[in-house]
Structures are given as C-alpha cells and as structure tokens.
N, C-alpha and C positions, 0 to 999 in steps of 0.2 A: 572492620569489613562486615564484619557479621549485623551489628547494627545498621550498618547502610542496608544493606539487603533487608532484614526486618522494616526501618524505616520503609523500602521502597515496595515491598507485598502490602504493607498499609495503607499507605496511598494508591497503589496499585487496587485494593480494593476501594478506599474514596471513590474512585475513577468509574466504577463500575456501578455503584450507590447511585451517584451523579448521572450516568447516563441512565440506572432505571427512573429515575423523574424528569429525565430529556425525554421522551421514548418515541416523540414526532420525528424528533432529528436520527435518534437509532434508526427508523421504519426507514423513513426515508434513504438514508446511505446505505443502507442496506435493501431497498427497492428501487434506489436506479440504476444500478448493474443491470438487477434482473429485467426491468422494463427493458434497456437497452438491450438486452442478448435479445430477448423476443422482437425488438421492433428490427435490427439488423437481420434474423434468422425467417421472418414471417416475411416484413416489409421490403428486403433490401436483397435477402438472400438468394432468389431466382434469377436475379441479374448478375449475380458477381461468380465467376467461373472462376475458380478455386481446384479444382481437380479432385475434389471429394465432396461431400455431403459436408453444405455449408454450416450448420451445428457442429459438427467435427472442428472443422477449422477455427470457427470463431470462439469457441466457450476457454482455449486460453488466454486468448487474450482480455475476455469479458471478465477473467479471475485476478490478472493484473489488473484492468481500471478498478476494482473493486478496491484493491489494494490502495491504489491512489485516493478514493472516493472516502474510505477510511480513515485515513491520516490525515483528512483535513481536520476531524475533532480534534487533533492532539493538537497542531496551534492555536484554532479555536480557546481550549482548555487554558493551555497555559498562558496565553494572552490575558483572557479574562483573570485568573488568578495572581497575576500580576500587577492589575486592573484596579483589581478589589483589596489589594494588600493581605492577601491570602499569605503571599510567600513570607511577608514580614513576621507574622505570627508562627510561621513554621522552623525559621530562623531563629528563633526563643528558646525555640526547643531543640536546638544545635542538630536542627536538620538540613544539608545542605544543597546544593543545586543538582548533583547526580541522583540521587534518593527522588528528589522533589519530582524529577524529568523523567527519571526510570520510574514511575510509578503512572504517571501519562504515559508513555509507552507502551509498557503491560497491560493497561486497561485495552489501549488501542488495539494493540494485538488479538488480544481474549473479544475484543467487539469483530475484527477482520476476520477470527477464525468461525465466527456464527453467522456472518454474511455468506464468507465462500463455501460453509455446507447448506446454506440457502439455495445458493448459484449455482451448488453439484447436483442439489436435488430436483431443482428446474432444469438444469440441462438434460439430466437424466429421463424426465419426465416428456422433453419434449426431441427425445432420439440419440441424444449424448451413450456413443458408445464406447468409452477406451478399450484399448485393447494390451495395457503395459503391463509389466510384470509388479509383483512386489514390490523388489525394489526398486523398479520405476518411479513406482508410487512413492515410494515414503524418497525416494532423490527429488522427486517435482515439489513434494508438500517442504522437504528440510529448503527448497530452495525459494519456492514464493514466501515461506514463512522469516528468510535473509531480508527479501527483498522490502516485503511489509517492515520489519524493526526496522531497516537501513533509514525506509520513506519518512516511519514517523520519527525515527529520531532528526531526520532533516524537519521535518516539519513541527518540532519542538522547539528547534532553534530558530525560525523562522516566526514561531510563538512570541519569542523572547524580542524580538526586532518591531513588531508593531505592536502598537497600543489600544485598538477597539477588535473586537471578536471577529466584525466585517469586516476590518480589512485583515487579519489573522486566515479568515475563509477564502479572502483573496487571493493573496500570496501563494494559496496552494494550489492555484490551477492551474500551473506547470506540469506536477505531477497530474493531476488527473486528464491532462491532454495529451502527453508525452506517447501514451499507447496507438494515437490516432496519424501521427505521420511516422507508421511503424510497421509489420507483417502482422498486426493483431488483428486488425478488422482486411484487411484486400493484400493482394501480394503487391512486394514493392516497385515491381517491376511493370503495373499496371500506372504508379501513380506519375509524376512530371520529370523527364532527366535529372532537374536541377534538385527534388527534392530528395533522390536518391542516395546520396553520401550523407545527408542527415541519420536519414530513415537505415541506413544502414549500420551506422557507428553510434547510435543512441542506445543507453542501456536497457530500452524495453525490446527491443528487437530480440537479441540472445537470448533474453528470459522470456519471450514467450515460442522462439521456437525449440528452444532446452525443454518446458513446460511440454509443445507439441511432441516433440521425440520420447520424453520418457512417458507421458501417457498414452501414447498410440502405438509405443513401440514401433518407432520409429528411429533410423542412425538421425541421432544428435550432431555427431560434429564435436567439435571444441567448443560450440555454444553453450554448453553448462557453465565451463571453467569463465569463461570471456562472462558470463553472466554472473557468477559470483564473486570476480572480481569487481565487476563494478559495484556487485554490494558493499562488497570490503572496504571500496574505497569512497564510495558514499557514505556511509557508515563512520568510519575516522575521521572525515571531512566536516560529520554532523557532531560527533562525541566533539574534536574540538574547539568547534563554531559556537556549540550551545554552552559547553564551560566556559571560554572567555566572555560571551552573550551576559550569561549570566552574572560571572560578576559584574562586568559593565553596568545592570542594571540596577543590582544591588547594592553598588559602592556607596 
C-alpha cells in the first residue's frame, strides 16, 4: 500500500513537471472559465432574470464547468502515455495501473485547485459576494473538490479507451457541456418542457445548487447529499472502468 501511494505522489508530481512545459494548454483551461464567466456576466447577464445579481448566480456554476474543462488533461495525459509506451516502462518497474492513473488524477486536481482560485479571484473582482458561513465554505470546497476527483477519474478511464490525444480531448465533452442543460448558467424552468427532466436529474444540477446554498447561505435542500451521491457513484463506476480498461490494454 504504502508504495502505491509513494509510486503515485511520483507521478503525481510527473503530472505537474509535464503540465509546467504544457503551459498554453494550463493558460488556456484555466482561461476559458474565466472568459466564459465575463462574457455570460457582461454579455448575457442583463437579459437573463435570475432574481439576484447575475454574478451571484452564475460564478457556481462557472466553478463546476471549470471542473469539467480540467479533467480533459487527464485523458489527454493518459492517452498519450499509453501512446508512447510510457506505461510499458513503468510496468518494469512493478508500477501498476492504480499508481499510474492516481498520479494523472492528483496532478489534475493540484491544476483544478489553481484554476478555481483564479475563478474566485475574477469573480470577486467583478462583484462576487458570498455571504456563507465557514463551514459552508469548507462543505462547498470538500464537495466541488468529490466532484473534480470523481470527473477526472472518469476521464482517465476514458484515457484508456481511445488512442490519439484528440480524440482523448473529445470524449470529454460530455462533462464539460453537462453544466449548460442545467440551473448553472438560467433557471430550469425558463429552458423547453421537454428539456426539464434532464436538466433536473443530471448530476450538475445538485452540485451547483448545493455549491449556491452553502456559499450564499442559502437552504440547500437535500442537494448536497443527492450531489455527492452522484460523486460516489461516479467515482466507483470510473475506479472500476479504468482497472478493467487498463488491463484490457495492457494484456
């Protein structure tokens, strides 16, 4: 145990080496959140009645797409290192698929927590005012921080499934649209009848109005619980998709 964990802060640092000589692609996933919050907030946001100050409403949801915009480096990542017969050499060294994937993970993580105080610092800047308590705070961060692991472990496994970088980048933009037929950007109840039962029973829904309640101090509801279920179970659904994945590729 102990050496998997060793093994995977290694790599986990790899991850991090790798993305400082990426640094267009860091800039970038971590600058169109924040384009997008400004052009929804500046551009869009006089039109759309919300029942508060559009900035308020929109910047949790702009923290979940971030999330998603993040985790497309981890398939990215493991694509290509699968690519390049990266993994084969790591296997020499009686390094196995959990280590290898938990170490893309971590990186991904450690890159999504420097976007989203990017995203806190722009929102802030341009009127963002929570008003939650403490532990608001630290229940909204422990729960976007479920949600990011959950994403990029799905989006590790889904590493494992394709074979060029671009279509690895593909694959992932499920999650990074999943927030837009959701209560992140307009309420639901403005968008089409038919699109309603989606947009209601999708996992970004919960999580960004959980996100809303405990940073605005606001009643949450059961949307925490209902939101970090769906992590949990995204989560084991990606742990074990990307273990059988993995051997699959490696046999």
């Amino acid at each position: 145990m102990s050496d998997a964990l060793s093994a995977a802060s290694v790599l986990a640092g790899r991850g991090i080496r790798i993305s400082r000589r990426n640094l267009d692609a860091v800039i970038t996933s971590m600058m169109l959140p924040v384009m997008l919050m400004l052009v929804f907030v500046y551009f869009f946001g006089g039109a759309i009645d919300t029942g508060t100050r559009y900035v308020t409403y929109v910047v949790p949801g702009v923290l979940v797409l971030c999330a998603g915009f993040g985790s497309a480096s981890t398939a990215v990542g493991v694509s290509e290192d699968m690519r390049l017969g990266v993994v084969d050499r790591f296997r020499t060294l009686d390094i196995g698929g959990t280590p290898f994937l938990a170490g893309h993970v971590a990186a991904t993580v450690a890159r999504n927590a420097l976007s989203t105080t990017l995203v806190f610092g722009v929102a802030f800047a341009i009127g963002f005012r929570p008003a939650g308590t403490a532990a608001g705070w630290f229940a909204a961060i422990g729960l976007l921080l479920a949600w990011i692991t959950a994403v990029s472990w799905l989006s590790a496994a889904l590493g494992l499934v394709t074979r060029t970088a671009e279509a690895a980048g593909a694959v992932t933009f499920l999650m990074m649209f999943l927030p837009y037929p959701s209560s992140a950007f307009v309420p639901i109840e403005t968008m089409p009848s038919w699109l309603h039962g989606f947009a209601e029973h999708q996992p970004v829904t919960p999580l960004v109005e959980s996100m809303r309640g405990l940073l605005l101090d606001r009643p949450a509801g059961d949307a925490p619980w209902i939101a970090l279920g769906w992590c949990a179970a995204l989560l084991v659904l990606a742990l074990a998709a990307s273990g059988f994945l993995f051997r699959l590729r490696t046999r």
